[in-house]
C-alpha positions as CSV (number, residue, x, y, z in Angstrom):
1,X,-100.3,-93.2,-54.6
2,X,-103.6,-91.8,-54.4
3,X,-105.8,-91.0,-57.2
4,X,-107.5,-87.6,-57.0
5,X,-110.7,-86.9,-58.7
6,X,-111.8,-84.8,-61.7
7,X,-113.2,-82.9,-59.0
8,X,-116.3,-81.5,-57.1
9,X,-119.8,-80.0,-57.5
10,X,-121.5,-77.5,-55.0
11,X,-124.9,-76.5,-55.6
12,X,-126.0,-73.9,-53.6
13,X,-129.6,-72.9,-53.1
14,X,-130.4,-69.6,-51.1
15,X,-132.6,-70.1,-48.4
16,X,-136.2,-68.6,-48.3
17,X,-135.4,-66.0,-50.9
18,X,-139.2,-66.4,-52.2
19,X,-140.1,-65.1,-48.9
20,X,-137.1,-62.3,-49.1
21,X,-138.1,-61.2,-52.3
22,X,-141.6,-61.2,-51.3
23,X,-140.9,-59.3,-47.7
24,X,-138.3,-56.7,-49.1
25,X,-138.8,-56.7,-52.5
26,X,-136.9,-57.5,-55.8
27,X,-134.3,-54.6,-55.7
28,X,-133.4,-56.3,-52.2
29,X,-133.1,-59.4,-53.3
30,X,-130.9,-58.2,-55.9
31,X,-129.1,-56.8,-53.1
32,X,-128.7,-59.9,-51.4
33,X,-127.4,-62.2,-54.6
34,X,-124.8,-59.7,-54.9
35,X,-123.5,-59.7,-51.4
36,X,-123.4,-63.6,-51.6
37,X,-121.6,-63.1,-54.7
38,X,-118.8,-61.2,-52.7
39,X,-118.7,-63.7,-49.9
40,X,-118.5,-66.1,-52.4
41,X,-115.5,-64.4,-54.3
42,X,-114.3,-64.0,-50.9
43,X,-114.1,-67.8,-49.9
44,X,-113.3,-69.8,-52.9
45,X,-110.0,-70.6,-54.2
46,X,-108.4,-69.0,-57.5
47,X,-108.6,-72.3,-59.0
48,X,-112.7,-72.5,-58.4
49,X,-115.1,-71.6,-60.3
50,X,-118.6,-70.1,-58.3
51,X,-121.1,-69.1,-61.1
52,X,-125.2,-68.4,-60.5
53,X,-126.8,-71.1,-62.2
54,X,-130.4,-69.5,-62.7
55,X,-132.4,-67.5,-59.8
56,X,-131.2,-68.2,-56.3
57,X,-129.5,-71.1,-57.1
58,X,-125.1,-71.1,-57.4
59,X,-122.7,-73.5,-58.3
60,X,-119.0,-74.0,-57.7
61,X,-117.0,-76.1,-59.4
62,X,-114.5,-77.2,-57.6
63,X,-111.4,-78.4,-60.4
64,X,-109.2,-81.0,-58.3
65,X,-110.6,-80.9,-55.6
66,X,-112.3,-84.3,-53.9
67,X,-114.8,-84.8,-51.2
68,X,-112.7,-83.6,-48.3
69,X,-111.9,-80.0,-49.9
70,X,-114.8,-79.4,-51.2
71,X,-116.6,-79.8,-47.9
72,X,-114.3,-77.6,-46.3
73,X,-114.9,-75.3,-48.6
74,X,-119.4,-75.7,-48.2
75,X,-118.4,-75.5,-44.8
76,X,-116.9,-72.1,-44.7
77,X,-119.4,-71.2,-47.4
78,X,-122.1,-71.9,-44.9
79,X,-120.1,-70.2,-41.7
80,X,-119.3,-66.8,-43.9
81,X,-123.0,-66.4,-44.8
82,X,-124.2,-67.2,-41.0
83,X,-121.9,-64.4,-39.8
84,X,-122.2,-62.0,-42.0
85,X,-126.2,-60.6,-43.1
86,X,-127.4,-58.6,-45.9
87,X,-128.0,-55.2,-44.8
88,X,-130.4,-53.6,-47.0
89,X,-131.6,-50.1,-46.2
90,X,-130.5,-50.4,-42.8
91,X,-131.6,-53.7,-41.8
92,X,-129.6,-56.9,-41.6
93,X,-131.5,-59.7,-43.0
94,X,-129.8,-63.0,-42.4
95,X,-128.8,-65.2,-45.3
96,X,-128.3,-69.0,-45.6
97,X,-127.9,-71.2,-48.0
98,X,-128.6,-75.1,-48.3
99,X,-125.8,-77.2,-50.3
100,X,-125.3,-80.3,-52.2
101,X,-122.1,-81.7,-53.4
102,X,-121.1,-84.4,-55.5
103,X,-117.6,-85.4,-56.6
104,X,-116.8,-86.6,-60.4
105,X,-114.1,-88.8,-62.0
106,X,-111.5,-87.4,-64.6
107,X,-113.8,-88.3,-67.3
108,X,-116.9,-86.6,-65.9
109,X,-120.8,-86.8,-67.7
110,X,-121.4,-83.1,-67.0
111,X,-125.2,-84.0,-66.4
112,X,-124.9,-87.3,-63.9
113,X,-122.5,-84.5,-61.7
114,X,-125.5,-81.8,-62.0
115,X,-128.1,-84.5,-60.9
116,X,-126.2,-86.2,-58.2
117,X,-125.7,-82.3,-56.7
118,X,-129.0,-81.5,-57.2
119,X,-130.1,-84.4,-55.2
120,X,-128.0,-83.9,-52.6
121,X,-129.0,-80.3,-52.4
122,X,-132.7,-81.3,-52.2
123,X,-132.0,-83.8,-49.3
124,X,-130.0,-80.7,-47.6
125,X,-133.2,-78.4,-47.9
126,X,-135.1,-81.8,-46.7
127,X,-133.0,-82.1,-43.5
128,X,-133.8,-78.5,-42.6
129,X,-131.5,-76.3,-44.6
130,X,-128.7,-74.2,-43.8
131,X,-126.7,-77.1,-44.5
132,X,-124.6,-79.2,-46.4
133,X,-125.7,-82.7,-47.9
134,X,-123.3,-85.1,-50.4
135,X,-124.9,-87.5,-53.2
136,X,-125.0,-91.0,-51.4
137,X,-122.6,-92.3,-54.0
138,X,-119.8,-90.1,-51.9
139,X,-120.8,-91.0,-48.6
């Protein structure tokens, strides 16, 4: 019998919004958080839980889940925001997103999941973005 996990992390970090907000402005970028928001609501299960953690930065918390679901899930993420831009005032502006995951145990410390993501998400924007990168203690 296998043992699932407590679960999964995604951190999610919005590609080049600096340069969005900066190129469109504010009210656009608004725009834009709320359109990922949709796809967002879109793609998850009922179970998960996607939530903006400050800025351009999202999580989802995946309840259940372990590494093979929840990179299923990243990867449709990633595929729904490639196909379907922002349009803002008549223009489509393109929206990615760079992602790290990390899976925790039943008994989870809320923080080491938050940092194992969030180095896995900086290794993703590393690698070029648009992607998805795990915490090398799920690899």
């Amino acid at each position: 019998m296998t043992q699932r996990s407590g679960g999964a992390l995604l951190l999610l970090d919005l590609d080049d919004f600096k340069a969005v907000n900066d190129r469109f402005g504010h009210l656009t970028g608004d725009q834009i958080l709320q359109h990922v928001a949709k796809i967002l609501q879109a793609t998850v299960r009922s179970t998960d839980l996607p939530c903006r953690i400050g800025g351009d930065e999202l999580a989802v918390i995946l309840p259940g889940s372990d590494r093979s679901e929840a990179e299923a899930l990243a990867q449709r993420i990633l595929q729904a925001l490639r196909s379907s831009p922002s349009v803002c005032g008549g223009v489509d502006i393109p929206v990615t997103c760079s992602i790290g995951g990390a899976v925790f145990a039943p008994a989870f410390d809320a923080r080491q999941a938050i940092r194992r993501a969030d180095d896995a998400l900086y290794r993703a924007k590393r690698s070029g973005r648009d992607t998805l990168r795990w915490t090398s203690a799920d690899a």
